[in-house]
C-alpha positions in Angstrom: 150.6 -15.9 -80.8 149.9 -12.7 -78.7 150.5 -9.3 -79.5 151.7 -6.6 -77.2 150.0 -3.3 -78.5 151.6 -0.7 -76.5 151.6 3.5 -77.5 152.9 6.5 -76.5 149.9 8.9 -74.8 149.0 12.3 -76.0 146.5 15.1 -75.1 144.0 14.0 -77.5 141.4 17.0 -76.1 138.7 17.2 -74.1 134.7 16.7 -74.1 133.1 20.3 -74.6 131.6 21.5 -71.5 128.5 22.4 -70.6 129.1 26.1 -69.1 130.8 27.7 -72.0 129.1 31.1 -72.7 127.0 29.8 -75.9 125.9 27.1 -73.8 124.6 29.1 -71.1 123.0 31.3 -73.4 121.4 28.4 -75.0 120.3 27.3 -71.7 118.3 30.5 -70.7 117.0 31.2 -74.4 115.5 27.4 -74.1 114.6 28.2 -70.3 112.4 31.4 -71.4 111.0 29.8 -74.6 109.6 27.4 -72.3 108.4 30.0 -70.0 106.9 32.2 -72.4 105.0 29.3 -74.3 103.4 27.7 -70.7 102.3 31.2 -69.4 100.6 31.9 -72.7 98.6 28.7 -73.1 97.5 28.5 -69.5 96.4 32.8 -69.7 95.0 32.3 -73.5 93.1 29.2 -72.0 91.9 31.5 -68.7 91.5 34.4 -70.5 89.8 32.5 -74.0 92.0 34.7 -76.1 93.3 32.4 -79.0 96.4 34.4 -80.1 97.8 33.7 -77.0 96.8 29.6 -77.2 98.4 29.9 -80.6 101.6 31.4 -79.5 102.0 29.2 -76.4 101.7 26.3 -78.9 103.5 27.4 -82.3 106.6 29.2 -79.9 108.1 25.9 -78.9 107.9 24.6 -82.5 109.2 27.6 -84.0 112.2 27.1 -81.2 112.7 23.5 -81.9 112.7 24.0 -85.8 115.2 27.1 -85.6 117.3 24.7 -83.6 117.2 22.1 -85.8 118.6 24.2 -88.5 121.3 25.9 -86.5 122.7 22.3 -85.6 122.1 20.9 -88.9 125.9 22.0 -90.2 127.6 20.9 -87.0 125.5 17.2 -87.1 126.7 17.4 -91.3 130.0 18.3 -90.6 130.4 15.1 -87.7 128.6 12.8 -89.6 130.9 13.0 -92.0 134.1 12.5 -90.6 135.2 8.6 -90.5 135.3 7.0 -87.6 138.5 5.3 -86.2 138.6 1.8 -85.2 141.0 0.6 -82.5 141.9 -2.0 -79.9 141.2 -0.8 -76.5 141.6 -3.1 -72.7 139.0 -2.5 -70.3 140.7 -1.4 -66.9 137.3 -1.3 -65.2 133.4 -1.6 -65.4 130.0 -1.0 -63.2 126.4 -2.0 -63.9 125.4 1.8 -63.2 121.1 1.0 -63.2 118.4 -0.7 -65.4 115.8 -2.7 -65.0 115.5 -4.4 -68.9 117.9 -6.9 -70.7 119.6 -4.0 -71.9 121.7 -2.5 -69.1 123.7 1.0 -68.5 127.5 0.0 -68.2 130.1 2.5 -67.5 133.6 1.6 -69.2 136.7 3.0 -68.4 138.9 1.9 -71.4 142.4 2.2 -72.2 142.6 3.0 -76.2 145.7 2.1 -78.2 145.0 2.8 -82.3 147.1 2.1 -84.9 148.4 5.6 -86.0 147.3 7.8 -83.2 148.5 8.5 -79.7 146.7 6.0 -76.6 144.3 7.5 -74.0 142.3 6.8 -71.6 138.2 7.7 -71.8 135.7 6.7 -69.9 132.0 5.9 -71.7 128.6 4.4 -70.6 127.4 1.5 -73.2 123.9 -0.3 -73.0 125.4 -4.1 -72.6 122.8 -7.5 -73.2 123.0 -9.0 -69.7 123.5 -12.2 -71.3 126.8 -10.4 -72.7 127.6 -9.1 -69.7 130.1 -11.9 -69.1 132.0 -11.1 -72.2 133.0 -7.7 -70.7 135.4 -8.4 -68.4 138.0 -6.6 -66.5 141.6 -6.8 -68.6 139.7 -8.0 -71.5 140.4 -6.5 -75.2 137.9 -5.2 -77.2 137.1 -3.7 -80.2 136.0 0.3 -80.6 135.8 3.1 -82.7 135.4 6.8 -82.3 135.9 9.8 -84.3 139.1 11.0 -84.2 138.0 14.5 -83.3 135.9 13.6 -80.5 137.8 10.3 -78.7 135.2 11.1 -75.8 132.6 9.5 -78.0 134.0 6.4 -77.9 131.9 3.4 -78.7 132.5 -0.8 -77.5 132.0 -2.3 -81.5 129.6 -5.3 -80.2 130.2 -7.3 -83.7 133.4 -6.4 -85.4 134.4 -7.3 -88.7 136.7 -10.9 -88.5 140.3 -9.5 -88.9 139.1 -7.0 -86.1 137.9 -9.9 -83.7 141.4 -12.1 -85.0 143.3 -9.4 -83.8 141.3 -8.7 -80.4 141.6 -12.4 -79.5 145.1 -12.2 -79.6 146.3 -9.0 -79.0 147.4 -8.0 -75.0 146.9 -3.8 -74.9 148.8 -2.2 -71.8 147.0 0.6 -69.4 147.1 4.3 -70.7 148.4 6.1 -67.4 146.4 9.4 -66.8 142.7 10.9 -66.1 139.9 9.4 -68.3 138.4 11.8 -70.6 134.6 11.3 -70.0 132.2 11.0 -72.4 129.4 13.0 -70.1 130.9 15.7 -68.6 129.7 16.9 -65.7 126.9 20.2 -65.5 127.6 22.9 -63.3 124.8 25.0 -61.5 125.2 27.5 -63.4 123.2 26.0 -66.6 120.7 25.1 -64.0 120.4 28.5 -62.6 120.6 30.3 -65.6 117.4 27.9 -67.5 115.5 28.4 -64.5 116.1 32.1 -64.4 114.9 31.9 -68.1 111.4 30.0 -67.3 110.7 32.7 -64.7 111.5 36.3 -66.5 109.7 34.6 -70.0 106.3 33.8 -67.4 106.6 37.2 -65.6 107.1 38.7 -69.3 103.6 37.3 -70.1 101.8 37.6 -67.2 103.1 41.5 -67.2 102.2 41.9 -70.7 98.7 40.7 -70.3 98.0 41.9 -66.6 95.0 43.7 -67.0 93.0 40.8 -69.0 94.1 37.9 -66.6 93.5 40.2 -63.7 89.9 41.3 -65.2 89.0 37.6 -65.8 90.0 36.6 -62.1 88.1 39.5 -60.7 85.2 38.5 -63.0 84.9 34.9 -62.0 85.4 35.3 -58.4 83.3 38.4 -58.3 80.2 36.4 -56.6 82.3 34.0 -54.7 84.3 36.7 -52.9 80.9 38.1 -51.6 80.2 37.5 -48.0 77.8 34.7 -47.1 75.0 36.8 -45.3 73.3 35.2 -41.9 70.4 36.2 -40.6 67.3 35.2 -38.2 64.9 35.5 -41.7 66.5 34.1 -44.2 70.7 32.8 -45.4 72.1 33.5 -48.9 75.3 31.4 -50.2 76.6 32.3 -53.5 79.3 30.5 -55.1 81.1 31.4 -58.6 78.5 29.6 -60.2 75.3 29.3 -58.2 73.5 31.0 -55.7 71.1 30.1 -52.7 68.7 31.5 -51.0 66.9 30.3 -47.7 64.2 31.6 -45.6 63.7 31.5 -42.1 60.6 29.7 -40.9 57.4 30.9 -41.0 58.3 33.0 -44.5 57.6 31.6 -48.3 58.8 32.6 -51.4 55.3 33.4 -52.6 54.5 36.2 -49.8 54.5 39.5 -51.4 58.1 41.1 -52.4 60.1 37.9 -50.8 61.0 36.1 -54.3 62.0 39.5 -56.0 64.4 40.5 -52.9 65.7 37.0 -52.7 67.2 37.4 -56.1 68.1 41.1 -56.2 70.5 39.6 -53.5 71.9 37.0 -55.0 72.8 39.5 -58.6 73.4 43.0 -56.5 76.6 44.6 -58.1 76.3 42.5 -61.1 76.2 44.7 -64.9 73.9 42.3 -66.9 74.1 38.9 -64.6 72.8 36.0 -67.2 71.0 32.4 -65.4 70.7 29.4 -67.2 68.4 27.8 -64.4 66.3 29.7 -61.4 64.6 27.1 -59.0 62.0 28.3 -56.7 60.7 26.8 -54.0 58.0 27.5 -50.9 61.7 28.6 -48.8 64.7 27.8 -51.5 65.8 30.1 -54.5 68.3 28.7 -56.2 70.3 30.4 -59.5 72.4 28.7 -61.6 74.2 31.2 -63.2 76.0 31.6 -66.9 79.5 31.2 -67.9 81.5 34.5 -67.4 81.7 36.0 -70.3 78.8 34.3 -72.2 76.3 36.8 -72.8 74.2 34.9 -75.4 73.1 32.1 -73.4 70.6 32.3 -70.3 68.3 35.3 -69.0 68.0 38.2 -67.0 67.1 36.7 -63.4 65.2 39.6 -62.6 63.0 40.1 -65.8 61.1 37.3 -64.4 57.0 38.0 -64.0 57.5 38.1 -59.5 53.7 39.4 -59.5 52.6 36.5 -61.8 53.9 33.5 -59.7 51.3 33.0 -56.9 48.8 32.6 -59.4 50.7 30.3 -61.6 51.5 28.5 -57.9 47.5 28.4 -57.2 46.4 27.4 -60.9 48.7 24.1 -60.5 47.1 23.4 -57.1 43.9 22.8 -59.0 42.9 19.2 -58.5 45.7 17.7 -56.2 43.9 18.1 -53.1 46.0 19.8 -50.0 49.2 20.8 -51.4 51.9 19.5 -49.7 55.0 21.0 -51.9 55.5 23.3 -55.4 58.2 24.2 -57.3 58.9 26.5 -60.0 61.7 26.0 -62.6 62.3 29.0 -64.7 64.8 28.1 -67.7 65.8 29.9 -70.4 69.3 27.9 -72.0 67.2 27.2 -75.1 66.6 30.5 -75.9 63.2 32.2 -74.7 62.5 31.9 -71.0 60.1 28.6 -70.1 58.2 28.6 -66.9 57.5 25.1 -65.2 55.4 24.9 -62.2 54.6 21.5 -60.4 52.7 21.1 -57.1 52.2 18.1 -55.1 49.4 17.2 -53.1 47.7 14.2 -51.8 45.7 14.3 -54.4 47.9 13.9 -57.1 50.4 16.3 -59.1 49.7 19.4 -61.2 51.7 21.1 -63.6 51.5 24.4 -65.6 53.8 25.8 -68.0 54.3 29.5 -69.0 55.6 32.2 -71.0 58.2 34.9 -69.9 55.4 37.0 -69.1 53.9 34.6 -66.6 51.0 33.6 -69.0 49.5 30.1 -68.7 50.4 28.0 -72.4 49.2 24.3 -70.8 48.2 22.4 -68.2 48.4 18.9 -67.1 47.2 16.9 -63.7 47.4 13.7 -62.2 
């Protein structure tokens, strides 16, 4: 036997939309949170000031916890109202994406209840693919929804028997009339109004904490933004974290004055500059210089013993016959400043090391 279900329509209201002033004001509060929190990471993580880490990472958090609780009697009061179960015929449907075996389908259902006015709603649904088929146009199906929000309208995929009985033989007629939909559509303004939140919470921070951001730039590009100097004698290069010096031809590192003007030039207009690493060579210097803002590691570039390294150069040559190459490796990242002198020659290899002060503590040759 089949059942004609057929019910008068009412207003049964309408899905809250996304540009009422709370939600707006939502939007921009979540829009400069998430400004705020970014900025201060990235400029505690530049600048290495941990309050600012701390509050880029504990201000979404704090957000996200004080929104939890706001919501919580709203989600309370919702879960707690009963949901309404109902016949409803499908007047249409459309695969709207996916890729899985569970797909996006958007419904547009005509819903006739027992004890309630009809309407019309329209929903998206994951459906199986492989119940796809059951889903047809015209067919009767089972749903339920709360009563105050119809919009919210779900497809029941196993009802209970009597509810299956009675969609197997029921016929529903069309609800006439716009669907409600269960995603209403987001103005601009939201969009406009969270972005406009990101930027005036960044700019807040990056105002706030100018001077230290600004500092920390200067300070790290201090050496790179000084010019590259070119000449017939000699070229220096300095980059944020080394620095080069070559000499033209004809000139060493060991005549008198060269070595202590070669890295005068590479630390000129520096406070306290700090090396990890100076190389020399018979026409390279190079520096490798400290971390800005890391005074306890390296040394003083120019506290090193100039007058002392020809003769450390010439005690090395002892033994290796004509010297074809030497190099001297100053380092001073384990504390006190080492000096390592090696020189090549047909002859073999020597090698010296020495104090700060340039003084000979042993020698080795091969």
């Amino acid at each position: 036997m089949t059942c004609t279900i057929g019910r008068m329509t009412s207003a049964a209201g309408e899905p809250p939309t996304h540009n009422t002033p709370a939600a707006l004001a939502l939007g921009f509060l979540t829009g400069a949170v998430i400004g705020v929190s970014l900025t201060a990471f990235i400029s505690g993580c530049v600048t290495e000031r941990a309050p600012l880490i701390i509050v880029g990472l504990v201000l979404p958090a704090v957000y996200g916890f004080l929104f939890f609780l706001s919501t919580l009697p709203r989600r309370a009061r919702e879960a707690a109202v009963v949901p309404r179960t109902a016949l409803a015929v499908i007047e249409s449907r459309e695969v709207v994406g996916g890729k899985t075996s569970d797909v996006p389908v958007r419904f547009e259902l005509s819903v006739v209840p027992d004890d309630a006015p009809a309407f019309r709603v329209e929903i998206r649904q994951d459906i199986n693919l492989v119940e796809l088929p059951d889903y047809r146009a015209r067919g009767v199906v089972v749903v339920e929804y709360p009563p105050d929000r119809p919009w919210n309208t779900r497809i029941v995929k196993r009802p209970t028997p009597e509810w299956e009985e009675r969609a197997v033989v029921a016929r529903v007629d069309s609800v006439p009339g716009p669907a409600m939909k269960s995603d209403s559509p987001e103005g601009c303004a939201g969009g406009l109004l969270t972005l406009l939140g990101l930027l005036l919470g960044a700019a807040a921070v990056l105002l706030l904490f100018r001077a230290d951001l600004f500092d920390s730039y200067e300070g790290e590009n201090a050496l790179s933004r000084r010019p590259s100097v070119s000449s017939s004698s000699s070229t220096t290069a300095v980059t944020s974290a080394m620095g080069t010096v070559t000499l033209g031809p004809g000139q060493s590192m060991l005549d008198e004055g060269e070595l202590r003007k070669a890295v005068e030039s590479l630390t000129q207009g520096a406070n306290k500059p700090r090396a990890l690493t100076v190389v020399v060579q018979d026409r390279l210097l190079t520096v490798v210089f400290a971390p800005i803002g890391v005074e306890s590691a390296g040394f003083d570039p120019r506290s090193l013993p100039y007058d002392r390294v020809p003769g450390l150069v010439e005690e090395a040559r002892t033994g290796v016959g004509s010297p074809q190459s030497w190099q001297l490796a100053a380092d001073g990242v384990t504390g006190s400043l080492t000096l390592r002198v090696v020189v090549t020659g047909d002859g073999g290899t020597g090698t010296l090391e020495a104090d700060g002060q340039g003084k000979v503590l042993r020698r080795s040759g091969s």
